[in-house]
LUMTITI-808588 format. One line per 2 residues: for each residue x, y, z of C-alpha. Coordinates in steps of 0.2 Angstrom, whole numbers, plus 5000, padded with zeros to 4 digits. Each point is the difference from the previous one (the first is absolute). Layout:
N
X,Y,Z | ...
***
This chain:
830
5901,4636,5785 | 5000,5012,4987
4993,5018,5006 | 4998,5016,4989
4999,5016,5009 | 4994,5011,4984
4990,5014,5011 | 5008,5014,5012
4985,5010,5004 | 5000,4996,5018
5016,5008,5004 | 5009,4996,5013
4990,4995,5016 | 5006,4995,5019
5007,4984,5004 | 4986,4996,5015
4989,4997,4984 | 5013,4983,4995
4985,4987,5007 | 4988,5010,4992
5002,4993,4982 | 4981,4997,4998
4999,5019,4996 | 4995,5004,4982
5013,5013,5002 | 5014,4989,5006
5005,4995,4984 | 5002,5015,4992
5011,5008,5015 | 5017,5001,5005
5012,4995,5015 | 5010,5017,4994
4999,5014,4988 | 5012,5012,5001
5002,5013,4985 | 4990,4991,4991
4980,5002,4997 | 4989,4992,4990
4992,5010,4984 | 4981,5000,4994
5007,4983,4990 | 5005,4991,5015
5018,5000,4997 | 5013,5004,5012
5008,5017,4994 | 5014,5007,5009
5001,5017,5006 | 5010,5012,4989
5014,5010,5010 | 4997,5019,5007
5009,5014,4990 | 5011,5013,5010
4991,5017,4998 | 5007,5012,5014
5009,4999,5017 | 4989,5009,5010
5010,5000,5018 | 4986,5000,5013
4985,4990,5004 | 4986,5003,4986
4982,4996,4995 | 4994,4998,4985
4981,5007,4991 | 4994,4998,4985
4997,5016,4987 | 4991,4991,4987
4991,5015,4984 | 4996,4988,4986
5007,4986,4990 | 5015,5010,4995
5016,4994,5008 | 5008,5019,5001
4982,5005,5008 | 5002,4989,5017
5013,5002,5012 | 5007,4993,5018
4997,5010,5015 | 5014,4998,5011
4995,5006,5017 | 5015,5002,5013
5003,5011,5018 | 4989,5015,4995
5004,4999,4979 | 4994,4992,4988
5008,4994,4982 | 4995,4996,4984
5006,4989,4987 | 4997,4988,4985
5007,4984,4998 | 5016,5007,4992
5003,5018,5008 | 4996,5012,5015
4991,5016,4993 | 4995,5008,5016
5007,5000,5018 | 5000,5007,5019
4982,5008,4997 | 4995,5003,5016
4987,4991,5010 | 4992,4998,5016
5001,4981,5004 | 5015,4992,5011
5005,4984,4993 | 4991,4987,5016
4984,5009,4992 | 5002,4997,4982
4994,4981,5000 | 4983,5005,5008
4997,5012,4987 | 4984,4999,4990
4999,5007,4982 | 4989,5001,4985
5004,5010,4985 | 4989,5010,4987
5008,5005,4985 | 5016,5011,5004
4995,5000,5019 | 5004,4987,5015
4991,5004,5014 | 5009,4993,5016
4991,4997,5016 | 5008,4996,5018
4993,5001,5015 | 5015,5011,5008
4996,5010,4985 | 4993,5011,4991
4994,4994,4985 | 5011,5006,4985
5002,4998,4982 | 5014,4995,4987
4997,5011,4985 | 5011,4999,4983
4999,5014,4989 | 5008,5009,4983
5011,4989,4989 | 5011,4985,5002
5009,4998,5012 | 4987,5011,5009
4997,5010,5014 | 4996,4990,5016
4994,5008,5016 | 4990,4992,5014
4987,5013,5011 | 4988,4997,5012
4983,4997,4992 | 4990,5016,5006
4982,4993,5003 | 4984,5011,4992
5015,5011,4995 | 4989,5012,4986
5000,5018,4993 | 4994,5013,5014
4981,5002,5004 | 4995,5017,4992
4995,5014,5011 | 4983,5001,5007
4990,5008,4984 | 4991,5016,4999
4982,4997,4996 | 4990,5013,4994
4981,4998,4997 | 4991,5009,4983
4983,5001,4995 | 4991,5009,4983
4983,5005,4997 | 4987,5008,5009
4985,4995,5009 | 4995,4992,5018
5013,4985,5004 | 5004,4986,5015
5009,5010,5013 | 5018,4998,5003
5003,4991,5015 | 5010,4984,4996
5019,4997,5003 | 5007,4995,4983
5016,4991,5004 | 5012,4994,4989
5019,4991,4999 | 5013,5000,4988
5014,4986,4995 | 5015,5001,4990
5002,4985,4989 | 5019,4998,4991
5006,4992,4986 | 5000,4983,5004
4983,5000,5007 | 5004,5002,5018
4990,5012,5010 | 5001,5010,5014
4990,5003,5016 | 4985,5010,5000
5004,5019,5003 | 4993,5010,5015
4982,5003,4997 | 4993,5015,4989
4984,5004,5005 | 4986,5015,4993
4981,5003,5005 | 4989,4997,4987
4983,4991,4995 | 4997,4978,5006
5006,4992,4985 | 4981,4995,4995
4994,5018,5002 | 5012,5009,4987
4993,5008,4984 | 5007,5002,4982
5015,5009,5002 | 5006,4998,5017
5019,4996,5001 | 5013,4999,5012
5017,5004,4994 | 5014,4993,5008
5019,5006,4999 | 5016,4993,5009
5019,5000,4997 | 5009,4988,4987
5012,4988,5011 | 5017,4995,4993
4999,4983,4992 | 4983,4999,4995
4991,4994,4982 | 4981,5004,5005
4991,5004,5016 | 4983,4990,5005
4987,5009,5010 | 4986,4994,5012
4985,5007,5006 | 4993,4992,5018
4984,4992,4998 | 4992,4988,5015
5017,5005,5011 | 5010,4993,4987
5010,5009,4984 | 4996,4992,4983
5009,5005,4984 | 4991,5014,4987
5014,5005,4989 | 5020,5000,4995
5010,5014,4996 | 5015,4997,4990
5018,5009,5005 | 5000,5010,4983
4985,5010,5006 | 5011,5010,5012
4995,5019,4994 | 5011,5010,5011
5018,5000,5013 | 5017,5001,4998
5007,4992,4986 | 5015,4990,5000
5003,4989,4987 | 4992,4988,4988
4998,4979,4998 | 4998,4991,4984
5004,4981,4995 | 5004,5000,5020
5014,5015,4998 | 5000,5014,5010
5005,5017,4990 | 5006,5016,5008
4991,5017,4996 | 5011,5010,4987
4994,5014,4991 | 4997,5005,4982
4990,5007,4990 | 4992,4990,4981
4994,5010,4987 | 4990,4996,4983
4992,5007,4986 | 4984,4993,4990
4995,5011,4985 | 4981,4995,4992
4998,5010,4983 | 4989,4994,4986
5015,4991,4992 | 5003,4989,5013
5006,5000,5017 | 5018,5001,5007
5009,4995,5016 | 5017,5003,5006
5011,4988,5012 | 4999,5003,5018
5014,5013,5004 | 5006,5000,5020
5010,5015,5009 | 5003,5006,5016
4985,5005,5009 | 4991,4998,5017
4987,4986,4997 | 5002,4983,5007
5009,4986,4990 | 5006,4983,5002
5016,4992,4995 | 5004,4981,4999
5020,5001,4994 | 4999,4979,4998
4987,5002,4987 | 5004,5018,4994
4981,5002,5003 | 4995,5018,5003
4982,5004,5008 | 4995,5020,4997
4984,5010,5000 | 4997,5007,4982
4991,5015,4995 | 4995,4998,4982
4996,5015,4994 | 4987,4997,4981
4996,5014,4988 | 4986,4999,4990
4999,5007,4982 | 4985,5004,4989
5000,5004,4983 | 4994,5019,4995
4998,5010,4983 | 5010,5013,4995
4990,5013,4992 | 5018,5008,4994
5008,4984,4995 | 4986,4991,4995
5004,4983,5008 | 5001,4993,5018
5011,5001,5012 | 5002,4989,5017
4996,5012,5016 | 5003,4997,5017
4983,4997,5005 | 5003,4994,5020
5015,4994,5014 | 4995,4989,5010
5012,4989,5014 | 4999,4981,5006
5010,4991,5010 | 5006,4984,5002
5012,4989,5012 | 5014,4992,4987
5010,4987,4999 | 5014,5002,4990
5013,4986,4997 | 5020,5000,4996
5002,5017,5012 | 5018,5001,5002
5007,5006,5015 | 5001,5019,4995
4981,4997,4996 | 4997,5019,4993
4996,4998,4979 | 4987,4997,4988
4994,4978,4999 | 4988,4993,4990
4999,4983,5010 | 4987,5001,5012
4982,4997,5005 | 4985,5011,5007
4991,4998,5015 | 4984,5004,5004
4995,5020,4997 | 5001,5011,5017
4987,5013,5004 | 5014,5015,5005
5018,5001,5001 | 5001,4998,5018
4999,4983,5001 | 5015,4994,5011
5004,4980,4994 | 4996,4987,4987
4985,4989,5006 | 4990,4985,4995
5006,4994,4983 | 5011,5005,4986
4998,4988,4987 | 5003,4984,5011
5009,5008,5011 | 4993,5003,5017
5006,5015,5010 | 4998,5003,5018
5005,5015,5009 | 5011,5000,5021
4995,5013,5009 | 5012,5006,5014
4984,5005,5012 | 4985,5007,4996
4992,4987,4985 | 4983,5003,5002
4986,4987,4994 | 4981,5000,4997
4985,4989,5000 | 4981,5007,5000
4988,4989,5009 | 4983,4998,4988
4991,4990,5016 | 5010,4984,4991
4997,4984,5011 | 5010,4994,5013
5006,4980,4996 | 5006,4994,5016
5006,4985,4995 | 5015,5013,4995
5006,5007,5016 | 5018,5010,5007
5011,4988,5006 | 5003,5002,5020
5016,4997,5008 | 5005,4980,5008
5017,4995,5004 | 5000,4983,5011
5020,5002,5001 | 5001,5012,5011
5013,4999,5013 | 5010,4988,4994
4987,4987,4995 | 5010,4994,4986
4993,4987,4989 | 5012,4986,4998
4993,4992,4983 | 4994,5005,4984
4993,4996,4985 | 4988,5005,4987
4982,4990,4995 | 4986,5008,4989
5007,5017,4996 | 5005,5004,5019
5015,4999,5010 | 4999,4990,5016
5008,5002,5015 | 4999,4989,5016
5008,4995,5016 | 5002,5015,5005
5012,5000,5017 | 4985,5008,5014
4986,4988,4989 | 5008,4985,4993
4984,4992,4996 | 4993,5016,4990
5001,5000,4979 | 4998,5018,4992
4997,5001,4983 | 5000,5015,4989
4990,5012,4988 | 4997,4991,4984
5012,5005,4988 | 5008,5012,5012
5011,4989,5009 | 5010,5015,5013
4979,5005,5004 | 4992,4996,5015
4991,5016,5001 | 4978,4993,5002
4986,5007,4994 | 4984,5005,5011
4988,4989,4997 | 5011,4985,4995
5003,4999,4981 | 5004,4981,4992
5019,5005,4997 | 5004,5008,5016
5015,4992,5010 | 4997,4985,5012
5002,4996,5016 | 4998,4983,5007
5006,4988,5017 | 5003,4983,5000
4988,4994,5014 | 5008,4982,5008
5002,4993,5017 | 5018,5005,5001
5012,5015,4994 | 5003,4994,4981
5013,5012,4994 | 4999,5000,4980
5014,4996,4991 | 4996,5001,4984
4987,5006,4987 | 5000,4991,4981
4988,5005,4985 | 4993,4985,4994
4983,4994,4992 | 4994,5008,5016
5014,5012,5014 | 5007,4986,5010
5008,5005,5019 | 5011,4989,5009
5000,5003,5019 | 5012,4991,5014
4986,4990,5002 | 4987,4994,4986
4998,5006,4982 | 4985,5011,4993
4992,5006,4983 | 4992,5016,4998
4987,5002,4989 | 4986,5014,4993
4983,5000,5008 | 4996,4989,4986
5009,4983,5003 | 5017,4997,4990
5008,5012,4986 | 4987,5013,5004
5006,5015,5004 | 5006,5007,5019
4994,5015,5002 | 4999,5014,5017
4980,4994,5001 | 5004,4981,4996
5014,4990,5007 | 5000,4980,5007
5014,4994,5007 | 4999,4979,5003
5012,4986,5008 | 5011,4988,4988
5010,4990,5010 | 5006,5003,5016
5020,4993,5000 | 5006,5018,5001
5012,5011,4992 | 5018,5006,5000
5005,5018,4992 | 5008,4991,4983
4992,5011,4987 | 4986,4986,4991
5005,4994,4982 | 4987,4998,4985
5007,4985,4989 | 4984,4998,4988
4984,4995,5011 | 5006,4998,5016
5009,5011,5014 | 5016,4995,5007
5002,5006,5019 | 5010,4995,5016
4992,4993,5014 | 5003,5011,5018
5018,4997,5003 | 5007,4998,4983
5003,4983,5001 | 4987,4991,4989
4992,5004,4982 | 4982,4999,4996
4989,5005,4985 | 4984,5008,4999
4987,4996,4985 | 4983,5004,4995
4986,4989,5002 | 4985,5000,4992
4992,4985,5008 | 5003,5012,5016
5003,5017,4992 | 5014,5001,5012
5019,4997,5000 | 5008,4981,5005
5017,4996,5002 | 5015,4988,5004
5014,4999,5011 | 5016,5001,4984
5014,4994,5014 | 4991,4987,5007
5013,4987,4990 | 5015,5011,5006
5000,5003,5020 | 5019,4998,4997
5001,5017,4991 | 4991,5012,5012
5001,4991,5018 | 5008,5012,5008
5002,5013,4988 | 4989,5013,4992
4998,5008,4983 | 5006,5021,4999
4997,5002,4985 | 4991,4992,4983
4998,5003,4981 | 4993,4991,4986
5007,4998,4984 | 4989,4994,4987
5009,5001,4983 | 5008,4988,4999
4996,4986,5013 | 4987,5007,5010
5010,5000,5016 | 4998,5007,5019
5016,5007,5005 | 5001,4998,5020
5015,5008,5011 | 4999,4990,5015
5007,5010,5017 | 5017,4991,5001
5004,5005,4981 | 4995,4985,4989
4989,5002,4986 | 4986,4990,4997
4990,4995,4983 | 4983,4996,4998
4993,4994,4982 | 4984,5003,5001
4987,4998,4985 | 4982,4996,5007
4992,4995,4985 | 5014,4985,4999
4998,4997,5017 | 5020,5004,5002
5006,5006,5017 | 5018,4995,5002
5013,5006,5012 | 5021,5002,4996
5015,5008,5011 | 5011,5013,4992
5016,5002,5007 | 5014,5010,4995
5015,5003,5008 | 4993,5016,5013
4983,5005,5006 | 4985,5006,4989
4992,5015,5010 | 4989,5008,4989
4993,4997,4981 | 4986,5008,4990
4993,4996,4983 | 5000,5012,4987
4993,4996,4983 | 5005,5003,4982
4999,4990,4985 | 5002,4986,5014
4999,5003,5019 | 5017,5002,5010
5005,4996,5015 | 5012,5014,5008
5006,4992,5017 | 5012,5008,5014
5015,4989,5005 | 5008,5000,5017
5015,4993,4995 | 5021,5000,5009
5010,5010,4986 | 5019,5002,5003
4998,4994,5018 | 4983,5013,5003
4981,4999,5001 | 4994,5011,4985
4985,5001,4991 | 4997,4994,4981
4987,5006,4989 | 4996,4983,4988
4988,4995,4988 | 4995,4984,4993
5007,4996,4984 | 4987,4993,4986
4998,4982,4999 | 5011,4992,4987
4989,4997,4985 | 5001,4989,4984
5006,5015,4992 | 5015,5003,5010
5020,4995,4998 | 5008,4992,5013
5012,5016,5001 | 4983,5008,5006
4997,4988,5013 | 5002,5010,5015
4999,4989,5015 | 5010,5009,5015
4993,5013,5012 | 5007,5018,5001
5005,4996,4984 | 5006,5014,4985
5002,4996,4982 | 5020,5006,4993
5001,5002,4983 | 5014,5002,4987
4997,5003,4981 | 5018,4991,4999
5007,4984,5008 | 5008,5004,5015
5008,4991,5015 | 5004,5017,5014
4981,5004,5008 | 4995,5014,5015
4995,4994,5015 | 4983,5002,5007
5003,5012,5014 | 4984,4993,5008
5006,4983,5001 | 5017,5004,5010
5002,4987,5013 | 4990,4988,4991
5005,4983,4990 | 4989,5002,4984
4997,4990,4984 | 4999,5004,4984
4991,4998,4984 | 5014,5001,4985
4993,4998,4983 | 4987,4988,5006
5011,4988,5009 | 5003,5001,5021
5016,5005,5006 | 5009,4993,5014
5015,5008,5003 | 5006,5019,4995
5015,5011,5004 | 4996,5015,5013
5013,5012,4993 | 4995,5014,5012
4986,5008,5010 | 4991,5006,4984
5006,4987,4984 | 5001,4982,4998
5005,4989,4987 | 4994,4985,4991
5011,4984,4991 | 4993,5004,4984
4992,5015,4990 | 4980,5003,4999
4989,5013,4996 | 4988,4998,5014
4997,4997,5016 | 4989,4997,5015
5006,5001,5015 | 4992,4999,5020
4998,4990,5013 | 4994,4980,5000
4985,4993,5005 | 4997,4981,5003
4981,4992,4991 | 4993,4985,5008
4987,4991,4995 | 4994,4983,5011
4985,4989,4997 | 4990,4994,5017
5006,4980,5002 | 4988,4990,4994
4987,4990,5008 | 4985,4991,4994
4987,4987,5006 | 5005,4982,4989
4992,4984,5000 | 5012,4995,5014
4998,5015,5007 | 5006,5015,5004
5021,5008,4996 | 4998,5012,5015
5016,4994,5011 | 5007,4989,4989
5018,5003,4994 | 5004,5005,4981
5014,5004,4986 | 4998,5008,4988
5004,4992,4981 | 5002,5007,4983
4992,5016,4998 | 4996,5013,4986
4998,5018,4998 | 4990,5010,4989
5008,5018,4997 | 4996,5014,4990
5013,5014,4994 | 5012,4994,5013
5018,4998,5004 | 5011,4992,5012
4994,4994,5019 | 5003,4988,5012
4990,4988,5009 | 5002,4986,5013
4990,4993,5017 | 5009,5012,5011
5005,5018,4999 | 5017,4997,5005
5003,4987,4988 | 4994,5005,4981
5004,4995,4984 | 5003,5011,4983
4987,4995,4986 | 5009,4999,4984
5000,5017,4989 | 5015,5002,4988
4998,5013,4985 | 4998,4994,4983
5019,5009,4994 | 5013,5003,5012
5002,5018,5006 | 4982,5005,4997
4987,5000,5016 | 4988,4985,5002
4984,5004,4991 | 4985,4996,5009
4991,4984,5001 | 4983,4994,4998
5000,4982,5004 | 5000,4985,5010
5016,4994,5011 | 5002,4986,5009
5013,4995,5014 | 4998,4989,5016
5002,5006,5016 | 5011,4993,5013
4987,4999,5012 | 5000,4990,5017
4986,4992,5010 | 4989,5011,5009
4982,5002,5002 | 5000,5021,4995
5013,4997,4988 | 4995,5013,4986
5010,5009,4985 | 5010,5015,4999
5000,5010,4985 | 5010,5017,5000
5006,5012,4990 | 5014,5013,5007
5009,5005,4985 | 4993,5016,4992
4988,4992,4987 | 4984,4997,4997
4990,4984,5004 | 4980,4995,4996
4995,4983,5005 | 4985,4990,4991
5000,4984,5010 | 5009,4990,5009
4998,4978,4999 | 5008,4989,5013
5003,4981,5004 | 4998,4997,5018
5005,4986,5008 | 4992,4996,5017
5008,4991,5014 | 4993,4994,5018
4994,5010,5015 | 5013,5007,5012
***
């Protein structure tokens, strides 16, 4: 019988399922695939090798730093005993940063990042943030995230109440109350200040001109000041100062474009003349002198206080001359804050490069304010910044109110996940309330100050109500927020059903499922959500229905009890550029791989072995998505740990000298032949293989601990350790007229293999028993060129009810498999 297995999407699934040939599936699976996975064209693809980054020395854990699409803007996180790392594919750029997290905590970390920032949250722990700043290779520091952390409240104000006009008016009898909140440059506010308070008229009973005037002390950090008069027992916004209005204190220096500038002092002078025949103006000359000025040495920008001084001339008759002469009619002075550009460093002299501010009552002003051309000038105050707001009986809008203190993790309630959904952070599982989900202010994600009454954006507070303790274990943003506790599986939605907005007055929180959830962060692949079942040992995904306006979902292992009995998943990541994998580390250090593409109904699992143990990976993205992977691996007799990253898939583009199929591989290059090559001193102790020129080696010269020679001269080489690919389709069985195969005995007979852009491989019915396909190159001395083709060859196959075939590749080059046809020849029962 002549069979054609053309399809690997199945992957490879566990041999209790052999009798179960009536499964669609079946056809499509695999009695083994290891190293190999099949791609979105259902081909069987093996793995490239890993690429030796760094030795690291000690156990590590991998995170994800991930800016934009910009390979030199994402980085891995390495976290070890206390430190953390960080590196590119290529390089290490920053190390032993300190850090609060022993390594047995590191997997249980939960982590979600907004632009430069990671916030980390544990349950141990505080929660902290990973922040980058200034220029490559940047500064990295990680601190504990300080919750409703803002400017200080202002002072309680001084309220003063004023009146004008005569007449008979309402009594004064009413306490007028007010409260002031500093608000800085990014928007955040402060708590309200102590209360200011003055007797004066009911709000409905004052009379044209009645006033209170309110006055308090500037606060460090602050752009503008919101005040609040109580109305109903409540304190509703009537006005906003902003900082530049400060009009008295100690002056210490200046900001502008977000610089801060010393006080110096100098004195600019000008002259303007006005004459009938035209007016005249000399430059801005600056000397020694006791008013304030400010300069910026990066820019050579000076800002100084200028007294111009104009003359006016008028025209009067001579009656001796008999003709006009220009008199000084008038002196009159003006002055102006200046900024004058290309200001060197001695700064006195004369400049005609500069620009006028606005004009200035007296010379006494003490700082540039408001704008100078587009230039916005705000003075610092050492103590004393005075500000002032007069109270016309505006209206109270309570639906603006001070923000009053809430911290829910006080004494060490850590949470132990976050994310962020709609604008708000969201932190949950905290240790004393595992069932309780705090979310944030909107767009003010360290703020879990409330408002009183309730406002819309206020931070929210909400328990999971079940029948048991459900800790939660995880919080995704989807269509709608998505919570994975130990035991079932919830949305979250606004008041108003699915996508509508959660808000403090308006939250619904519903059941999904109920299989129950591990602490494996969830994964978004397109429309579904990837997440581990309770104990790490299963795979499910969650999608939207409509017909339900819920979420459904499928066991993924179901097919492969042989992969996860007994073991659990540590750690997962998803790489979807280019072969939409899940990446799995399995407990007892065997990675795992999941092709998983929805829409194609692919779900197909593969082992990946290498010659050590995977303990941690991440997924970092770029122009495609790499997969960094920490290595326990016996180097020179030792355990050490190996910094790795999968290698890019061999494409139609690339040489066979690229082909680089060998894990903790390097690349060695020569821009002449040569035969003498240093030794890899992260492969000591190891038997490697090499890669020269695009043909496998066998055999080399160790000349000593750090060279090795080869028997001929090349310009490149790729060197690491080996890996063995086997791929091995499920015997077949099938329901004939005469009926069925299962249990009868079979051989195989000539067979055929479709390859793309592959070399060399052995096959054969048994893994201790292969056979070579037949590669030679096309000119003696050169490598073999890949193939895309058909091969054909006969296996020398016994009789044996689960005979199957072997096809492997261990040499380090590529292999791509299309299809496979064989002639089976089926014998009695027993």
């Amino acid at each position: 019988m002549r069979i054609a297995i053309k399809n690997f999407t199945g992957g490879e699934i566990s041999e209790t399922l052999l009798a179960r040939y009536d499964l669609a599936k079946y056809q499509n699976s695999m009695l083994h695939m290891e190293n190999f996975f099949p791609n979105v064209h259902s081909n069987a693809v093996r793995r490239s090798g890993m690429r030796y980054v760094a030795t690291i020395g000690e156990k590590a854990v991998l995170m994800p730093f991930i800016f934009s699409t910009e390979e030199n803007q994402n980085f891995a996180i390495l976290f070890t005993e206390k430190k953390i790392h960080v590196y590119t594919d290529k390089e290490r750029i920053a190390t032993n940063i300190s850090s609060p997290y022993r390594i047995q905590d590191v997997y249980n970390l939960s982590y979600s990042q907004v632009g430069d920032v990671i916030y980390i949250a544990h349950k141990n722990y505080a929660l902290h943030k990973l922040m980058r700043s200034g220029a490559y290779p940047y500064i990295w520091k990680i601190e504990e995230v300080n919750i409703n952390q803002s400017v200080l409240a202002p002072n309680a104000p001084t309220c003063v109440w004023g009146e004008s006009g005569g007449g008979t008016k309402p009594p004064k009898n009413y306490q007028l109350r007010y409260k002031i909140v500093a608000v800085d440059n990014k928007g955040v506010q402060s708590i309200g200040s102590a209360i200011g308070e003055v007797t004066g008229r009911y709000p409905t009973e004052w009379v044209v001109g009645d006033y209170v005037d309110i006055t308090w002390s500037a606060v460090t950090g602050a752009e503008e000041y919101n005040i609040y008069r109580e109305s109903a027992g409540y304190y509703g916004y009537i006005g906003t100062v902003k900082n530049n209005d400060v009009f008295s204190g100690t002056l210490e220096s200046i900001t502008y474009n977000e610089k801060v500038l010393p006080i110096n002092k100098f004195i600019g002078t000008r002259t303007r003349t006005i004459n009938s025949s035209g007016n005249t103006v000399t430059d801005i000359t600056v000397s020694n002198g006791n008013n304030n000025a400010f300069y910026d040495s990066a820019t050579q920008t000076l800002f100084i206080y200028v007294k111009e001084t104009i003359n006016r001339y008028t025209k009067k008759y001579d009656n001796k001359t008999h003709s006009y002469k220009e008199e000084l009619s008038s002196t009159t002075y003006e002055y102006y804050w200046a900024i004058i550009y290309d200001v060197p460093s001695k700064i006195i002299g004369t400049y005609t490069n500069f620009m006028l501010g606005k004009k200035e009552k007296n010379a006494v002003s003490e700082y540039p304010h408001q704008q100078i051309g587009s230039i916005l000038v705000s003075p610092n105050y050492v103590e004393g910044g005075l500000l002032s707001f007069r109270d016309n009986n505006y209206e109270p809008d309570i639906s603006d109110t001070p923000q009053e203190d809430w911290f829910p993790f006080a004494d060490n309630n850590n949470p132990s996940i976050v994310a962020f959904h709609q604008q708000r952070m969201v932190l949950a599982g905290t240790k004393n309330t595992p069932q309780a989900i705090y979310m944030s202010r909107t767009g003010d994600f360290e703020n879990f100050r409330k408002s009183r009454p309730l406002q819309d954006d206020d931070p929210i507070e909400y328990n999971l109500a079940s029948s048991s303790i459900d800790e939660i274990q995880w919080v995704a943003s989807f269509k709608d927020l998505l919570i994975g506790t130990s035991g079932a599986e919830y949305k979250a939605t606004g008041a108003e059903g699915s996508e509508s907005p959660i808000t403090a007055k308006g939250i619904s929180i519903t059941p999904q499922s109920f299989w129950g959830s591990s602490y494996l962060f969830p994964i978004v692949v397109g429309t579904s959500i990837l997440h581990a079942e309770r104990f790490s040992a299963k795979v499910r995904d969650l999608f939207y229905s409509l017909e339900t306006d819920g979420y459904n979902g499928s066991d993924l292992t179901m097919l492969v009890p042989h992969l996860f009995d007994g073991y659990k998943i540590i750690q997962w990541a998803y790489q979807q550029s280019p072969d939409c994998i899940l990446w799995c580390v399995r407990n007892d250090g065997v990675l795992l791989a999941m092709s998983y593409i929805k829409e194609q109904q692919i779900v197909a699992w593969s082992q990946h072995k290498t010659d050590g143990k995977v303990r941690s990976i991440c997924r970092v993205s770029g122009e495609t998505d790499t997969l960094f992977l920490v290595v326990e691996r016996k180097i020179n007799n030792k355990i050490s740990f190996v910094l790795e990253v999968l290698e890019n898939k061999f494409s139609q583009a690339d040489s066979i000298e690229n082909a680089f199929f060998v894990d903790s591989g390097i690349v060695l290059t020569s821009e002449t032949p040569k035969q003498e090559w240093e030794y890899p001193a992260h492969l000591l102790g190891k038997e490697p293989v090499l890669l020269v020129d695009g043909s496998p080696l066998e055999k080399f010269e160790r000349i000593s601990t750090t060279q090795f020679k080869i028997p001929y001269p090349a310009k490149k080489i790729i060197i690491g350790l080996p890996y063995r690919s086997v791929l091995a389709p499920l015997p077949f069985n099938a329901d004939l007229d005469v009926g069925s195969t299962l249990g009868l005995k079979r051989a195989y007979g000539e067979c055929s293999i479709k390859m793309y852009r592959s070399v060399n491989g052995k096959y054969g019915t048994q893994l201790d028993n292969l056979f070579d396909f037949p590669f030679l190159p096309n000119k003696y001395g050169e490598a073999v060129k890949p193939f895309s083709g058909d091969l054909f060859f006969i296996p020398q196959s016994g009789q044996d009810e689960n005979t199957t075939l072997y096809i492997v590749q261990d040499d380090p080059l590529p292999m791509q498999i299309m299809g496979l046809v064989v002639n089976i020849d089926f014998g009695q029962m027993g």
